[in-house]
C-alpha positions in Angstrom: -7.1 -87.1 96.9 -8.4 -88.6 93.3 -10.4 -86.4 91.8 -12.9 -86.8 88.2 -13.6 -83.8 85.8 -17.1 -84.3 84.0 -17.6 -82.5 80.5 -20.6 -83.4 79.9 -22.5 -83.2 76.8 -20.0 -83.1 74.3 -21.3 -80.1 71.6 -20.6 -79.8 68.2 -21.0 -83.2 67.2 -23.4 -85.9 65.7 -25.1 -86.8 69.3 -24.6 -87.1 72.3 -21.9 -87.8 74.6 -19.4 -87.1 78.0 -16.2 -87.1 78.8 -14.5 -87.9 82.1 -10.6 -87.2 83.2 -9.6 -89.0 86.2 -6.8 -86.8 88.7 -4.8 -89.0 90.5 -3.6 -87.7 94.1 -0.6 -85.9 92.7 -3.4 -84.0 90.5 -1.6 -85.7 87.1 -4.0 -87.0 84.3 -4.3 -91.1 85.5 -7.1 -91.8 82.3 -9.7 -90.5 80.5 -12.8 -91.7 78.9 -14.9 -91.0 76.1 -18.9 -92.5 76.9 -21.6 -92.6 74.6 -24.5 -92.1 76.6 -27.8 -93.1 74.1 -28.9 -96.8 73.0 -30.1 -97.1 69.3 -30.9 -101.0 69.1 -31.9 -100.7 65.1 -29.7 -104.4 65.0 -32.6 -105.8 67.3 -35.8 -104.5 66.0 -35.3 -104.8 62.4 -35.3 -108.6 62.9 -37.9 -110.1 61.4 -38.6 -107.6 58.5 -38.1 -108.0 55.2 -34.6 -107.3 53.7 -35.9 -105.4 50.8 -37.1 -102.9 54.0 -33.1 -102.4 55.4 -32.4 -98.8 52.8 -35.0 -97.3 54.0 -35.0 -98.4 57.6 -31.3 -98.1 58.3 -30.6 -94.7 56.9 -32.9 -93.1 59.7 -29.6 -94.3 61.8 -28.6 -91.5 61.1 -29.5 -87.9 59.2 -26.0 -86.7 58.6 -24.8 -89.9 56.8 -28.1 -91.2 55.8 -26.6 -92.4 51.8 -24.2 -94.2 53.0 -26.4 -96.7 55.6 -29.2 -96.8 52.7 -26.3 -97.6 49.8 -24.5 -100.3 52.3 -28.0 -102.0 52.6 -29.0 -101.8 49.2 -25.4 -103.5 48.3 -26.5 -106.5 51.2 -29.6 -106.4 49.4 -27.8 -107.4 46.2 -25.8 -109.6 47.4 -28.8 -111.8 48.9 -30.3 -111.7 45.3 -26.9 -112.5 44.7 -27.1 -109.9 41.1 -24.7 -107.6 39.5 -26.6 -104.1 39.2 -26.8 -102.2 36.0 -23.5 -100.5 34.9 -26.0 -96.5 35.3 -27.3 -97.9 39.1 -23.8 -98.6 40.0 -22.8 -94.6 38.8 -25.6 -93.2 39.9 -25.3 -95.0 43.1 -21.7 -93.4 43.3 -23.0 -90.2 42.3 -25.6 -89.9 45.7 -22.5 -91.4 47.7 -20.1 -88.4 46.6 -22.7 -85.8 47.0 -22.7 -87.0 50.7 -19.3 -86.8 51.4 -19.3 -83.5 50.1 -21.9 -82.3 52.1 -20.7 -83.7 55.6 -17.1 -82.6 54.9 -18.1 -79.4 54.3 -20.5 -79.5 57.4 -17.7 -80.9 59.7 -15.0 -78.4 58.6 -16.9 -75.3 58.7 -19.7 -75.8 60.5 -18.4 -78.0 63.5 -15.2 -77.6 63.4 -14.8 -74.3 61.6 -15.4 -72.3 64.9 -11.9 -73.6 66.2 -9.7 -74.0 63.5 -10.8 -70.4 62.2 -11.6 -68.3 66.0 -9.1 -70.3 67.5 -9.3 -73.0 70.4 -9.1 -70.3 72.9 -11.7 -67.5 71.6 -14.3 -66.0 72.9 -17.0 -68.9 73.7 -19.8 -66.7 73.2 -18.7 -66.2 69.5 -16.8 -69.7 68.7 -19.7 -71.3 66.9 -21.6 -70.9 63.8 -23.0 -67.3 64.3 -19.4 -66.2 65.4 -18.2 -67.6 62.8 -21.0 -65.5 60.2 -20.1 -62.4 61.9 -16.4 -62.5 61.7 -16.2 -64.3 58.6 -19.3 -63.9 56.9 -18.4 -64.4 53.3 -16.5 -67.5 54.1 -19.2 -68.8 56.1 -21.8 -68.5 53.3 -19.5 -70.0 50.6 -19.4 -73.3 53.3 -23.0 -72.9 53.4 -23.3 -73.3 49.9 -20.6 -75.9 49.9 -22.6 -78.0 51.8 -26.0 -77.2 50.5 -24.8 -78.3 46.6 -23.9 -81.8 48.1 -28.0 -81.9 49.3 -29.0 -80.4 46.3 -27.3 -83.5 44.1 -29.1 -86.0 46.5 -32.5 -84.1 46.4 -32.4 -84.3 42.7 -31.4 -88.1 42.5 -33.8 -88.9 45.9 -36.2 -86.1 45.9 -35.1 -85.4 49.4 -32.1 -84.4 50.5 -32.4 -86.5 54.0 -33.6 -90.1 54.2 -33.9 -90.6 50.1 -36.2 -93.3 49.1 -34.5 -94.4 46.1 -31.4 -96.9 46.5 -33.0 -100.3 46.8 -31.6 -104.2 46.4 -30.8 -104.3 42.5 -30.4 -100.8 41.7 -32.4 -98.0 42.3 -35.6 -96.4 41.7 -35.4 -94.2 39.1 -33.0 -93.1 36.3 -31.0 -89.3 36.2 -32.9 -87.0 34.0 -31.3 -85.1 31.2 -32.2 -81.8 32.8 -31.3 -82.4 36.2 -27.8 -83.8 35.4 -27.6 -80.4 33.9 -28.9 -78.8 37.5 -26.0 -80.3 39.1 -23.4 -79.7 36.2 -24.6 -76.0 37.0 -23.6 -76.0 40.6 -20.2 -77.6 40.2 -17.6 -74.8 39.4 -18.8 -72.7 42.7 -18.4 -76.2 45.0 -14.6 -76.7 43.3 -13.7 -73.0 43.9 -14.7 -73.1 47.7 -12.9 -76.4 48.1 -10.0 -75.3 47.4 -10.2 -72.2 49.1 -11.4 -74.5 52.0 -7.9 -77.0 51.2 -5.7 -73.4 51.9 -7.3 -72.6 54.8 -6.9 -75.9 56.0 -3.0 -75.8 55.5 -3.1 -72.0 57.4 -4.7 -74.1 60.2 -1.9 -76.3 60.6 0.7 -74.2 60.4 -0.7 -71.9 62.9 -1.9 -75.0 65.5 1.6 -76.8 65.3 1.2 -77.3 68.7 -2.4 -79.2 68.5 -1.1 -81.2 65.9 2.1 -82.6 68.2 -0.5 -83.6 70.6 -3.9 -84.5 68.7 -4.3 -88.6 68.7 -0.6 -88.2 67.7 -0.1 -92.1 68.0 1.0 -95.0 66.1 -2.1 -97.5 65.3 -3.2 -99.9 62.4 -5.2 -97.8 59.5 -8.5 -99.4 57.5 -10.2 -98.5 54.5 -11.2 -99.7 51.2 -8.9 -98.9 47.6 -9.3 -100.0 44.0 -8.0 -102.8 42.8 -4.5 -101.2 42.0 -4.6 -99.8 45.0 -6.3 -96.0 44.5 -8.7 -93.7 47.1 -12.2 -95.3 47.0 -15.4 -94.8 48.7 -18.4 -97.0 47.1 -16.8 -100.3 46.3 -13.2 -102.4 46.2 -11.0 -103.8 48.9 -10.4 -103.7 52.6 -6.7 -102.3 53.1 -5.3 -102.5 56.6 -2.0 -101.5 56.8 0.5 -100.8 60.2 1.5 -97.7 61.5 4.6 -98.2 59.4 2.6 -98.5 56.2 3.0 -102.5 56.3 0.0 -104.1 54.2 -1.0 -106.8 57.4 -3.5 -109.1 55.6 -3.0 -108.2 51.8 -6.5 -106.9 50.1 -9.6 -108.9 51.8 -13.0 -108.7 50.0 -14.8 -107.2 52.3 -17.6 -110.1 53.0 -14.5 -111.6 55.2 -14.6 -108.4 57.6 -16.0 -110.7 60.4 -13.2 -113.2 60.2 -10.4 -110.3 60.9 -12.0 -107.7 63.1 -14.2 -108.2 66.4 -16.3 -106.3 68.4 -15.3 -105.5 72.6 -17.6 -103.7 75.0 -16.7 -101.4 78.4 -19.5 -101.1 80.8 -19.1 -97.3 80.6 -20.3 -96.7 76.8 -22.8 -97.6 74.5 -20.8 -97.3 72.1 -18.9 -100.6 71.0 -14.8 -101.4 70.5 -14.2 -103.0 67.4 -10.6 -104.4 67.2 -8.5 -106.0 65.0 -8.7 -110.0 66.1 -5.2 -110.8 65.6 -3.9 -108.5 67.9 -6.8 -108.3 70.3 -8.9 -105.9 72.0 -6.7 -104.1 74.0 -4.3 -101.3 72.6 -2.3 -103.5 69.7 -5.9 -104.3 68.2 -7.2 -100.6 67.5 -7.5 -99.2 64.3 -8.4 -96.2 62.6 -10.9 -95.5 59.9 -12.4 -92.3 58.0 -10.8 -90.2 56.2 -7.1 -90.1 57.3 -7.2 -93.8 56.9 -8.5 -93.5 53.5 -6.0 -91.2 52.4 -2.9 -93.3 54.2 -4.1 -96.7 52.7 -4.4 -95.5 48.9 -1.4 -95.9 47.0 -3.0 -92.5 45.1 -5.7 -90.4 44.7 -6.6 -90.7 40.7 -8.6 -87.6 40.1 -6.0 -84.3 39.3 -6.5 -82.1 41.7 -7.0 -84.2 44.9 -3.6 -86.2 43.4 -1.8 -82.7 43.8 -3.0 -81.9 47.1 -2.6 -85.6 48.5 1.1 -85.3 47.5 1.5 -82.1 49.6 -0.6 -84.4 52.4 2.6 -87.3 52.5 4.9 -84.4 53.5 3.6 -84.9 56.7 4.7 -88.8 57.2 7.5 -89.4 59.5 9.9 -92.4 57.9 8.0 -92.5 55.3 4.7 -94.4 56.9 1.4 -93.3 57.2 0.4 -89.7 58.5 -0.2 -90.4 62.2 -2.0 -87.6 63.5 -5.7 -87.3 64.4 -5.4 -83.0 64.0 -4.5 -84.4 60.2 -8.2 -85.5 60.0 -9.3 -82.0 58.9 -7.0 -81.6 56.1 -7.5 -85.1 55.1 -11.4 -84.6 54.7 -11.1 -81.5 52.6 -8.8 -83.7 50.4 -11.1 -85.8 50.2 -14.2 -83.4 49.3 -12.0 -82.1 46.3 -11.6 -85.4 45.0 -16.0 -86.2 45.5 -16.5 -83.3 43.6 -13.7 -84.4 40.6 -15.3 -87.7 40.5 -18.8 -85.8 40.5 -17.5 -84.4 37.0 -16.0 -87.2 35.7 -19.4 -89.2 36.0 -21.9 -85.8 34.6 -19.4 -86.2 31.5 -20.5 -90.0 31.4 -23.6 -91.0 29.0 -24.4 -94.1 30.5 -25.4 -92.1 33.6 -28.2 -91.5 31.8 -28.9 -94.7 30.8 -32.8 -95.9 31.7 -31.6 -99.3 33.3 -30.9 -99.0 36.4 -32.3 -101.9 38.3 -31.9 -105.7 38.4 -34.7 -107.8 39.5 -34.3 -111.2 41.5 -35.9 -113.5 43.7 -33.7 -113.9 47.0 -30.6 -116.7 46.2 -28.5 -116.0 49.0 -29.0 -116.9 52.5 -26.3 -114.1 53.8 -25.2 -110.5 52.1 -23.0 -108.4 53.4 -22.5 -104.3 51.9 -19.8 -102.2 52.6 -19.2 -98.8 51.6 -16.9 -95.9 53.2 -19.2 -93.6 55.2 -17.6 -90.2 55.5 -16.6 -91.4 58.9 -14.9 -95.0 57.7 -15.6 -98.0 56.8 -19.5 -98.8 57.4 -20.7 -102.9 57.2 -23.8 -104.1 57.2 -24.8 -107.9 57.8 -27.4 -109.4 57.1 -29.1 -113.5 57.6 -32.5 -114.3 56.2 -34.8 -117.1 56.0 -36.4 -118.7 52.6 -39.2 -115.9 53.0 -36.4 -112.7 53.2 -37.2 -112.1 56.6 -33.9 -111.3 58.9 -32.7 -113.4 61.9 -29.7 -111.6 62.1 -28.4 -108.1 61.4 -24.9 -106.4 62.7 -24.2 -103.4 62.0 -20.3 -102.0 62.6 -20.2 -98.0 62.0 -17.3 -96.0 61.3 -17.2 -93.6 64.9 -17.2 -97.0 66.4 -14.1 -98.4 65.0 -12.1 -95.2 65.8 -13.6 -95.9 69.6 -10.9 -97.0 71.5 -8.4 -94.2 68.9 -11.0 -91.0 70.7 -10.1 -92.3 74.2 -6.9 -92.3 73.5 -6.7 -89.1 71.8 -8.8 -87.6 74.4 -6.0 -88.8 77.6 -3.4 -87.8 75.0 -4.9 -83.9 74.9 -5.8 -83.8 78.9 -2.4 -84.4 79.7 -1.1 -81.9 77.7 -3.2 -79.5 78.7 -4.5 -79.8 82.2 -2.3 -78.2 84.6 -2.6 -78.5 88.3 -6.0 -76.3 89.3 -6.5 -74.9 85.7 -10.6 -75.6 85.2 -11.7 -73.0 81.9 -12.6 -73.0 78.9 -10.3 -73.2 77.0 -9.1 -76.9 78.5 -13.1 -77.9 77.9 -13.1 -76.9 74.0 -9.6 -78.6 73.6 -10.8 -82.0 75.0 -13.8 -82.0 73.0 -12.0 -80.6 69.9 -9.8 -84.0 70.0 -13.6 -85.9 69.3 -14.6 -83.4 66.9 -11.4 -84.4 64.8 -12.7 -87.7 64.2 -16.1 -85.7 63.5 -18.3 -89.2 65.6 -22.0 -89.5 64.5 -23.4 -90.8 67.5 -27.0 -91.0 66.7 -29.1 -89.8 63.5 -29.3 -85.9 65.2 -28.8 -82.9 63.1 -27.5 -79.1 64.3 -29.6 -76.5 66.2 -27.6 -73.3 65.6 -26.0 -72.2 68.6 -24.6 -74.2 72.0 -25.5 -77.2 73.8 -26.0 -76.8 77.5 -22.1 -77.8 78.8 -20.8 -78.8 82.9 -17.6 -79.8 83.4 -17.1 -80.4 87.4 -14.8 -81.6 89.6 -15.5 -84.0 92.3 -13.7 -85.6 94.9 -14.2 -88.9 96.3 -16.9 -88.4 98.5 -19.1 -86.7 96.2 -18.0 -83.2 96.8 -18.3 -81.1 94.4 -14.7 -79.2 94.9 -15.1 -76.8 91.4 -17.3 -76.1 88.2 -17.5 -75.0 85.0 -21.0 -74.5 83.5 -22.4 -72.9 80.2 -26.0 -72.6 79.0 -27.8 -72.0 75.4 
């Protein structure tokens, strides 16, 4: 008899979600299924408003990520007034967009992930979470806390809020850096270095100790997306779309990134929300996927170009087999800290730049272009957004593709990949829940623009057979 398991919400991450793992009669893993239960629609009702609006409308998508919607906006925005922005916007710009990669890497590593890779994947559910985590590593804890917290303070003193800044806009932004609070953040930036490399060490502990999760974790060949400098470096604001093969092949050479719509589509399943970009060439079913975020960053760059994150990315490559890309998903987690060190190099490289300080920082135009199109890396991948507008600036059409999508159809695999590992023939606990949903929380999805309670969602994981009988369940509360 065919039977479903149910986990359903997913916790720990940006939203909200299930999962479902279909038995067949032999009781063997036959699929599983990742669904995105909640409808945004912000592509439908910003039609109609003014472009100028988008930075400020769009980053309420989300209030994890909110920089990196409002700076892929703004740079649509400038490409309708069809400007080049002042060399201190540009910096400044790249300055916000650091500060919120360090803050959601250090929120994803310790925060929602922390709990597993530190406790373990089988602990005590009562204590894996955050105030777990405090109690048996309380020092650690507060130094992530503080991590995190310096990559809000750098947006608060650029935005005046460290959520939903007003201040990136088409042509610039608002306001210049002030000589005191460059100084502010200057302050704050040994502490954030020292706890990312502690964070970077604990990272490798983790995979030496969870060589088994790593085998098994979206451990899969697939194409790789991300943006690189024009020789090729790590790069988050600005540059070239990279796509490479899961044998580090470079499939369309370096694409400017207004041509995303001519290589990579957009599929749907009845059963999600949540959309299934692809890569058109090889269409939408398995050959198409891609991955984005930060272990696609990482294997697309020829190098890192800041010091420390150069020496640590080296380390990184021993993990290739052959010689191709780092394969994976487990390597996410190690790939993001990476990452944070090098925000928080190029965070020091810019303080030690006068022209940040430089007053102009915004170009004014009347709107030239009919389309613009902005792209940025979110901390979760590559983010677009499109935009059409009439003579008046008004939009007729917007698309938005967001990172967690793109790595869609990569978390469905990943999740059938872990479940049939792991599920054994009547074994419904805890421990098979919190590995399933730790395969998601690799990719570290922001589903919606939610932000954290402490503690647990509400989770159910049942088991039903095919008349609606419920045959076993697994429940937890707050």
């Amino acid at each position: 008899m065919s039977k479903t398991i149910t986990i359903a919400p997913v916790t720990r991450i940006e939203g909200h979600a299930k999962i479902t793992i279909q038995l067949n009669d032999a009781g063997e893993v036959a699929d599983a299924r990742f669904h995105v239960t909640e409808f945004r629609g912000f592509e439908k009702f910003c039609l109609g408003r003014s472009y100028r609006e988008m930075p400020s409308i769009t980053e309420r998508i989300c209030g994890i990520c909110p920089v990196s919607h409002a700076l892929a906006s703004a740079k649509a925005g400038d490409a309708l007034k069809g400007v080049k922005i002042p060399p201190a916007a540009e910096k400044l710009r790249r300055l916000m967009h650091y500060a919120q990669l360090v803050q959601s890497h250090a929120l994803s590593f310790f925060l929602l992930s922390g709990p597993d890779l530190i406790l373990g994947m089988e602990s005590d559910p009562a204590k894996r979470n955050l105030i777990g985590l405090i109690e048996a590593q309380p020092e650690l804890t507060r130094e992530g806390i503080r991590l995190r917290q310096f990559g809000q303070e750098v947006i608060r003193l650029l935005g005046d809020r460290s959520v939903h800044p007003a201040w990136a806009i088409s042509g610039g932004v608002r306001e210049p850096l002030a000589p005191e609070k460059r100084n502010l953040i200057a302050a704050g930036l040994p502490e954030a270095l020292e706890t990312a490399l502690k964070a970077i060490a604990l990272g490798n502990d983790a995979l030496e100790r969870m060589s088994d999760e790593v085998s098994c974790y979206g451990n899969f060949p697939s194409l790789f997306l991300g943006l690189v400098t024009p020789d090729g470096g790590l790069e988050q604001y600005d540059g070239k779309l990279r796509l490479i093969d899961s044998e580090g092949n470079n499939l369309e050479g370096d694409l400017d990134p207004a041509r995303y719509a001519e290589f990579f589509g957009e599929s749907e399943q009845s059963w999600s929300y949540l959309k299934f970009p692809y890569y058109k060439p090889r269409g939408h079913t398995g050959e198409g996927m891609y991955r984005v975020g930060p272990l696609a960053r990482l294997n697309v760059a020829e190098y890192a170009g800041t010091p420390l994150a150069e020496q640590e990315l080296k380390k990184f490559r021993q993990f290739r087999e052959g010689g191709g890309p780092v394969l994976g998903s487990f390597y996410y987690h190690q790939a993001r800290l990476i990452e944070l060190l090098f925000c928080l190099e190029r965070i020091g490289q810019l303080l030690d730049d006068p022209e940040l300080l430089d007053s102009h920082v915004r170009s004014h135009a009347r709107t030239n272009n009919r389309i613009g199109i902005g792209v940025v890396e979110a901390p979760r991948g590559v983010l677009f957004h499109e935009y059409h507008v009439d003579d008046e600036g008004l939009l007729s059409y917007v698309n938005l593709i967001i990172a967690t999508g793109q790595n869609n159809m990569a978390m469905n695999r990943t999740v059938l990949q872990i479940a049939r590992k792991y599920l054994a023939a009547g074994r419904l606990d805890e421990g098979l829940l919190n590995r399933v949903e730790h395969g998601i929380r690799c990719y570290d999805p922001c589903l919606s623009c939610s932000t954290h309670a402490v503690g647990r969602m509400p989770m159910q994981l049942e088991l039903v057979g095919p008349d609606g009988r419920l045959i076993q369940s697994l429940s937890r509360s707050f």
